[in-house]
C-alpha positions in Angstrom: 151.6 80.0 88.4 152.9 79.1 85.0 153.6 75.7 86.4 150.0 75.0 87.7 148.2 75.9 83.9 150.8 73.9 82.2 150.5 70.8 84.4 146.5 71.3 84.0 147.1 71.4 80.2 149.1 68.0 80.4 146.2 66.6 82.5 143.3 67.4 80.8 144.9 66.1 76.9 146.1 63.1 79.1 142.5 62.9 80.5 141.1 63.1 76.5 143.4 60.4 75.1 142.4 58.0 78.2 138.8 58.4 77.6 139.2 57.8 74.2 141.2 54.8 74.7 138.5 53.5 77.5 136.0 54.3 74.5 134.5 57.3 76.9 133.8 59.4 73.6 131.5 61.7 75.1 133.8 62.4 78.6 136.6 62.9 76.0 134.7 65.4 73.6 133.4 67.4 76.5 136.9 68.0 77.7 138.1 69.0 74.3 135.4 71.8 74.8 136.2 72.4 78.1 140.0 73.1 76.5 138.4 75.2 73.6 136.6 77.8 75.9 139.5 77.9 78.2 141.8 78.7 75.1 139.2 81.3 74.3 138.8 82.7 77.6 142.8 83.2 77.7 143.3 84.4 74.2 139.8 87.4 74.7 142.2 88.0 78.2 145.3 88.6 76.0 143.5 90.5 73.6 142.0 93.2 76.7 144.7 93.0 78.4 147.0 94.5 75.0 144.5 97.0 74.1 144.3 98.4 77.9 148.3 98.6 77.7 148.4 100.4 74.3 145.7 103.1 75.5 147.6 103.3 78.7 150.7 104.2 76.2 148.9 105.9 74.3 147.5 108.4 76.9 150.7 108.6 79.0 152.5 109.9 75.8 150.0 112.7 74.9 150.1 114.2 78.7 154.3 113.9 78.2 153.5 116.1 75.3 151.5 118.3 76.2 153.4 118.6 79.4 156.7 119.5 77.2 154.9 122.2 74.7 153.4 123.9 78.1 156.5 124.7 79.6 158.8 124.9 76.7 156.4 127.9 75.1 
């Protein structure tokens, strides 16, 4: 999977430095916001997906202690 985004990363700056050199300026800044939101997307998916983990954590190691004071009283 990591494969397929990084070769799609190498296509789409390859595909903004060809339209700029073919003088395609608005082709090439419509890609460049294509790679923005795409950026964006994956860095709001990082973000959700490392506050869902620490909560997760979080929750896991109250019920351990509250399991442990329960049966060690």
């Amino acid at each position: 999977m990591k494969w397929i985004l990084w070769s799609s990363f190498i296509l789409v700056i390859g595909g903004i430095v060809l339209n700029f050199y073919l003088e395609y300026f608005t082709l090439a800044y419509a890609l460049m916001g294509v790679l923005l939101l795409v950026i964006s997307g994956w860095g709001t998916m990082v973000q959700v997906k490392n506050s869902v983990n620490s909560e997760m954590d979080q929750y896991k190691e109250n019920t351990y202690t509250d399991d442990v004071e329960r049966y060690t009283r």
